[in-house]
N, C-alpha and C positions, 0 to 999 in steps of 0.2 A: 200405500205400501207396494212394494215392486216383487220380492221374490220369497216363497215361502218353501217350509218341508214338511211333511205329514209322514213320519213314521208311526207304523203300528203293528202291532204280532197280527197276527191272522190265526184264531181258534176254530175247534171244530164244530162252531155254532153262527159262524161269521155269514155262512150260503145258506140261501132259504131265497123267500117272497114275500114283500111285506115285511112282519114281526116275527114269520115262523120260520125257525131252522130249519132245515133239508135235516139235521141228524138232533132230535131231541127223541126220545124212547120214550115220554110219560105224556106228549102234546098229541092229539089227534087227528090236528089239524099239519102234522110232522109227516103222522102215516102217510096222509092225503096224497103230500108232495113227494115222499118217496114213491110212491106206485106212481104217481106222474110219470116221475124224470124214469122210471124202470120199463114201462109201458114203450114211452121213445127210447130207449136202450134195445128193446126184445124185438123191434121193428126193424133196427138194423142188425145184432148180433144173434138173433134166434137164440136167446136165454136169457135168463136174467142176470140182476146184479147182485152181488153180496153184500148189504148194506150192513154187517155186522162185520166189514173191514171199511173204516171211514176212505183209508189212503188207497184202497185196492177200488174200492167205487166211482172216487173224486177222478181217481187214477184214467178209470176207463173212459168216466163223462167226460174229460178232456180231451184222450186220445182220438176215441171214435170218435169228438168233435158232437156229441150229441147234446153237450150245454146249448149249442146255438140255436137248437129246437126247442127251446126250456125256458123260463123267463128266470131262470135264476139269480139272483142279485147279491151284492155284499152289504146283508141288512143293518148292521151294525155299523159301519163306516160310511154309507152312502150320503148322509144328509151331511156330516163332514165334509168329504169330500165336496159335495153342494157349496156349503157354504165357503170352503178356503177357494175354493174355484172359482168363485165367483166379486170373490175381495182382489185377489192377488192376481197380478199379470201374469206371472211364472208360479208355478209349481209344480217340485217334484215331490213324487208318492215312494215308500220304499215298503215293500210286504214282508215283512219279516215272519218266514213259514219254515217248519222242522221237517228236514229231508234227513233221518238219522241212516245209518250205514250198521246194520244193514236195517231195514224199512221198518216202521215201528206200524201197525194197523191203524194209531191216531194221529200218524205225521198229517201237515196240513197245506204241505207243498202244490202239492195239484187243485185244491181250494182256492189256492193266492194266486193261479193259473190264469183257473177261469176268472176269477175277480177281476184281475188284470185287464182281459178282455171284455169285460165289462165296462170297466173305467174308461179302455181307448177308446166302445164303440159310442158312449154317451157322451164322454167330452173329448172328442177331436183333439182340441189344445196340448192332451196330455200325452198325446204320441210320443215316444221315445222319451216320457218323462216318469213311465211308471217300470217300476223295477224289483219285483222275486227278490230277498237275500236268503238263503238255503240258510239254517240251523242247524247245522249237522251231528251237536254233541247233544248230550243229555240233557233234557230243556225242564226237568224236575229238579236239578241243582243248582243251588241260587249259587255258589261260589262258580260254578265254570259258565253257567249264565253271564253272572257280570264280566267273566272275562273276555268272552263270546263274543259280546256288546261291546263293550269296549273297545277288542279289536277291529270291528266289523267300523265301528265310529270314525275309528282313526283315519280311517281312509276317505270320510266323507267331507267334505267341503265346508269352507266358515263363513262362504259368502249368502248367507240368508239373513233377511230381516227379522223372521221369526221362525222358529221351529216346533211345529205341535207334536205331541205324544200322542196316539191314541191306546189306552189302555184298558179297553173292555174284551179284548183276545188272548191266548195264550195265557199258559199254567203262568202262577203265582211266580215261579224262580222267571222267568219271561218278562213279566210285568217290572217285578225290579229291576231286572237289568235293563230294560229302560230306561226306567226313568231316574236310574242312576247313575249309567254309562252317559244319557241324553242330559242329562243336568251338568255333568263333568267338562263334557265335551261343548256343551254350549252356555253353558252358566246361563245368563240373565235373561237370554233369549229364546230359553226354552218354557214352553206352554203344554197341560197338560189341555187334551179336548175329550172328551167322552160324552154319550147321551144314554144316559136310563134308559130303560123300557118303560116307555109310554108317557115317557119329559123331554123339555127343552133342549136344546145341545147346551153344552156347560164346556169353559175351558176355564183355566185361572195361569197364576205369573204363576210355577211352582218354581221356576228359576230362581227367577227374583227373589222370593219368599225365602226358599235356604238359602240363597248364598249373602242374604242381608243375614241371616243368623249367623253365619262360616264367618263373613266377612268385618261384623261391627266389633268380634275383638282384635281383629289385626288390627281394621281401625282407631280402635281405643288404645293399641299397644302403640301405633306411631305417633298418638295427641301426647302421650303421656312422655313418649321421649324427645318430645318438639322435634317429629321429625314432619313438617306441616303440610311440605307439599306432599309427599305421600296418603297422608290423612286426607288431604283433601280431594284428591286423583280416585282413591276408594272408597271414601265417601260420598263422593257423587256419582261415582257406575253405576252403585247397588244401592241409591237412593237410601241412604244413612242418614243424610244433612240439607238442608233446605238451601237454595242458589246463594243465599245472605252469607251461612258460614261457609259452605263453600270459598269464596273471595277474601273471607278475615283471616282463614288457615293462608291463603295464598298470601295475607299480606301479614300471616306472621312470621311465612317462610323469608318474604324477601326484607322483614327486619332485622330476622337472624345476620342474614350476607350484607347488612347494615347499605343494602339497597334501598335509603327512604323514600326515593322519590316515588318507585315503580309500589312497595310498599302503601303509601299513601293515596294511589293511585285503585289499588284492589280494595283500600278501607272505604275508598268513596264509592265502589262497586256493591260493597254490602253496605252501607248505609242505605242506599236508595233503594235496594230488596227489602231489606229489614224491616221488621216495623217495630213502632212506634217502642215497642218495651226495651230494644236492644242499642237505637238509633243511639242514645244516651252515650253508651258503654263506646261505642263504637267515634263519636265525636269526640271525645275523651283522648282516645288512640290517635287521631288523629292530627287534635294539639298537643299531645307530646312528640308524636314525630317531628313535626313542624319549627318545635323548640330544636333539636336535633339538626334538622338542616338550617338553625338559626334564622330563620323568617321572621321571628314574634322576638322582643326586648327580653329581658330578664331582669327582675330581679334592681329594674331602674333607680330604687333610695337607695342603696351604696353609693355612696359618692366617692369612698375611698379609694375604690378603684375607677380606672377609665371604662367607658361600656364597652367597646371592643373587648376589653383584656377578662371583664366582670365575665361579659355574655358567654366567651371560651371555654373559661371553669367552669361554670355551669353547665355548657354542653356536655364537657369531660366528665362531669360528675353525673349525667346521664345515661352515658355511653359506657363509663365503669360499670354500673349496674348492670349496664345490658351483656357488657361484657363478660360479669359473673355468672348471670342466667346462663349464658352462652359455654362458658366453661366447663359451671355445674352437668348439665345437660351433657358434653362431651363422657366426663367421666362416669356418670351412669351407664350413659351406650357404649362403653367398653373404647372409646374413641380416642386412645391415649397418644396417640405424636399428635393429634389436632389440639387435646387438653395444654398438651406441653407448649406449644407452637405458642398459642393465647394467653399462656400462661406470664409469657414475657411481654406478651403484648399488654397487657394489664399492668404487670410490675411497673413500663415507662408510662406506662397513662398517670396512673397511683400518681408514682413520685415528681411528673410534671406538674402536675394538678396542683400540690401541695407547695411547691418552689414557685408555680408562677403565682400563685395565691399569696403565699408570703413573705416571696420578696418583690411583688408588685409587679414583672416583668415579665413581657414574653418572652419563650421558647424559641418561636418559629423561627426559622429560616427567611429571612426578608431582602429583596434587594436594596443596594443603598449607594447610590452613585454608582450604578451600572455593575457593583458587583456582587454576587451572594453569599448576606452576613448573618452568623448569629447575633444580633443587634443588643439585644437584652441580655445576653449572656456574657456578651464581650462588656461593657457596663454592671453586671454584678464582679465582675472579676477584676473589676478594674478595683472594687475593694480589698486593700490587703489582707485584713484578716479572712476574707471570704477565700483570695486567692492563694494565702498564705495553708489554708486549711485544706487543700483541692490539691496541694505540690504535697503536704506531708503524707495525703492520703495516695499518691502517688498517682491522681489525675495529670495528663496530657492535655494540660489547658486548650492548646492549639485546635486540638484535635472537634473541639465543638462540644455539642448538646449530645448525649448519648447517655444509654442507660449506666453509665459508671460514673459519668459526672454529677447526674441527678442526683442519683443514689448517694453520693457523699457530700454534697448539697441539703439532702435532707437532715443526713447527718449532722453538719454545721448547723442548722436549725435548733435542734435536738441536745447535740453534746456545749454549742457556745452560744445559745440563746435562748435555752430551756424553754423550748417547745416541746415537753416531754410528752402530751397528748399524739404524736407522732412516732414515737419512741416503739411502740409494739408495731405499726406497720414498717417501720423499719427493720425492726427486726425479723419481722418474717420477709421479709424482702432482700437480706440477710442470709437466709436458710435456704433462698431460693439458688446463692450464687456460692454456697459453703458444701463443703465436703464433708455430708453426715456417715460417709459408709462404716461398716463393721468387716471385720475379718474375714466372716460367713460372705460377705460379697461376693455373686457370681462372676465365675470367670469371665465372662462378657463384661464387665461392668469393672475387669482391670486397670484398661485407661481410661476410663470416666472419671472427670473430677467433679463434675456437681451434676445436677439437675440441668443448670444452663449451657453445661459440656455436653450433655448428650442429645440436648435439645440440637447444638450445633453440629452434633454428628451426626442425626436423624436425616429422614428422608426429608424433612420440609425446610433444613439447609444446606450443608456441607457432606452429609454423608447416607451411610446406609444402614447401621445401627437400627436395630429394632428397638418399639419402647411398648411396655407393657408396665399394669399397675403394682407388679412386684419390685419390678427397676424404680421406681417415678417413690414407691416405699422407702425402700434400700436408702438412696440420694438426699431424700429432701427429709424422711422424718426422723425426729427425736426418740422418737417413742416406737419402735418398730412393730409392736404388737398391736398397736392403734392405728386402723384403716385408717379410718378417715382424717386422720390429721391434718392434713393438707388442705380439703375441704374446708374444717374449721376453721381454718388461720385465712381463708380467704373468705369463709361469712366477716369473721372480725376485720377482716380488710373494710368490707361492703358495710358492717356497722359505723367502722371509725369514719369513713370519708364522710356518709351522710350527715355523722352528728357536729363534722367539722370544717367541714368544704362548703 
């Protein structure tokens, strides 16, 4: 470890020799040392001290400089200091001592004085690393305490490995402002250190310890809205999650962005962490990716179709699912032009899926003698009733593969070949591209004509239209008073395909 920080209040029991305070009233061995340090005092000032004002005593033992004749020590912090001194290359000390305005008789300012000069004459190292911070408000109010602290924090540095507390000085409203300001300001890397009288030194993670409390429902709140890399980023500061999930959140973020490769690549990260009980779960994730980036056959005894054309549908009947999760999720996190944006993207996945499926041909776009053809498209349409159906519905044949040709493609399916099992995804696919509004329509929503009009006027195509789940209401449902409509019609999207793709 290279650089540490030892903050701590400085109380008026912190100077003494030994175990024994310089200012305890009921110890004897207390008296002792006050006649001591008064005896070297009366040697040079001819009087005595008045050790029934702590700050006017401490005051003078420093000025007159008569601590130097005195073995007086900082009893309570000393083996600390020992000990972080002797772990860490660098360390800075900060005395945190009540200089109030005007002087209180138990401020402790001139205590954190001499201690000071204690600390510089024993460890050399700490020259110009030990530093007084004055108190100056009322150090019995825990409210201006923490404020105290806090402000005093904001100014101190975030370059340390670790940050100890010492908490056996100063009043109660002192102590929490510590280690409340000190927690805030350093979260995980802050450590509480103190030593009993007549124990061990002790520190523990108190950082760590709250801010894994503060921290695992933020965390739980981004698992739950598959927001993963997040979860996984807080998850692992504040030791929430073991190295294994760590890398499975990572690779369910980059499934979401339908990133498989780099996805597959984090699964095989947490496989090799993991053990033996999750390996399973986790090998599982990784053959369905795999099917996805089409690596592994499908689905090979169909013989009706070709395996290229088989292996596609099936991908796409993957990636719709994934695309729903992906949706769903949207809508919950208030994420509504992303909702909408996918929302189309699914529509053409849907009704691709089902056209190249039933009438046996692809989609895609393919070169064909040097030039770029829709090959399979241009051969359904070469049947008339197909093309005959595609002109009445007022398809631009010419025009290609696109979501209006599908869409009345599926139709032809549907209304002249009684594929009626089709019929309710079309027709919510349907609602998607229809003009549900009511009267009550918000003025914004005057020239919107569907759901797929305002998707195109949206920031994520042609325009700047705002979209909100009141608009996305309005547009697309039948039933105005029923949230979730939209939702449903796309679980039934996700049940029809499975039970029929």
């Amino acid at each position: 470890m290279n650089r540490a920080l030892f903050l701590t209040n400085v109380g008026n029991r912190d100077l003494g020799y030994g175990e024994v305070p310089l200012f305890d009233r009921n110890m004897e061995e207390s008296e002792k040392l006050r006649e001591k340090c008064n005896k070297e005092y009366n040697k040079i000032m001819e009087k005595d001290l008045n050790f029934k004002d702590f700050f006017e005593s401490t005051k003078e033992l420093y000025l007159r400089e008569v601590y130097k004749k005195l073995d007086l020590e900082p009893i309570l912090i000393k083996d600390k200091v020992e000990t972080l001194y002797n772990i860490y290359n660098e360390l800075d000390i900060k005395l945190l001592a009540t200089m109030q305005d005007p002087p209180h008789y138990q401020d402790t300012y001139y205590s954190a004085k001499i201690i000071k000069e204690w600390l510089i004459k024993n460890y050399p190292k700490l020259e110009n690393r030990v530093e007084v911070i004055k108190i100056n408000k009322n150090p019995s109010d825990h409210t201006v305490m923490l404020e105290e602290y806090s402000e005093i924090f904001s100014k101190l540095g975030d370059n340390y490995d670790d940050v100890y507390l010492g908490i056996t000085g100063g009043t109660p409203a002192q102590i929490s402002g510590l280690i409340i300001s000190g927690i805030l300001k350093w979260e995980t890397k802050t450590k509480t250190l103190y030593k009993p009288q007549g124990e061990k030194l002790q520190d523990d993670k108190i950082g760590m310890e709250l801010f894994k409390k503060f921290k695992n429902e933020e965390y739980n709140s981004y698992k739950k809205s598959k927001m993963y890399l997040l979860a996984s980023e807080v998850g692992k500061k504040y030791e929430l999650i073991e190295d294994w999930e760590y890398h499975k959140l990572r690779a369910l973020h980059f499934k979401n962005l339908y990133d498989f490769e780099r996805a597959i690549d984090e699964f095989n990260r947490a496989f090799n962490k993991a053990n033996i009980e999750h390996k399973k779960e986790i090998k599982e994730k990784v053959t369905s990716l795999r099917k996805l980036e089409g690596n592994e056959p499908i689905n090979k005894e169909n013989n009706e179709l070709n395996n290229e054309l088989k292996e596609n549908i099936e991908k796409y009947k993957l990636l719709i699912n994934l695309l729903i999760d992906n949706i769903k999720s949207k809508w919950e996190n208030g994420e509504y032009v992303d909702f909408v944006g996918r929302l189309f993207r699914l529509e053409e996945a849907v009704l691709r899926t089902i056209v190249e499926k039933e009438f046996n041909k692809s989609m895609d776009k393919k070169k064909i003698n040097g030039d770029s053809k829709f090959g399979g498209y241009e051969k359904l349409t070469e049947n008339s009733d197909v093309r005959n159906h595609l002109i009445e519905e007022g398809v631009e044949i010419d025009k290609g593969v696109n979501r209006h040709s599908l869409f009345h493609l599926v139709g032809y399916l549907v209304e002249k070949k009684g594929l009626k099992k089709y019929k309710r995804i079309h027709e919510i696919m349907d609602k998607l591209n229809r003009n549900n509004k009511t009267k009550k329509a918000p003025k914004k929503l005057e020239k919107v004509e569907s759901l797929a009009d305002l998707r195109n006027k949206s920031i994520i195509a042609h325009g700047f239209i705002g979209v909100s789940k009141e608009n996305i209401i309005e547009l697309y449902n039948e039933d105005k008073s029923k949230e979730e409509e939209i939702i449903e019609d796309i679980d039934d999207v996700r049940d029809l395909i499975n039970r029929f793709i």
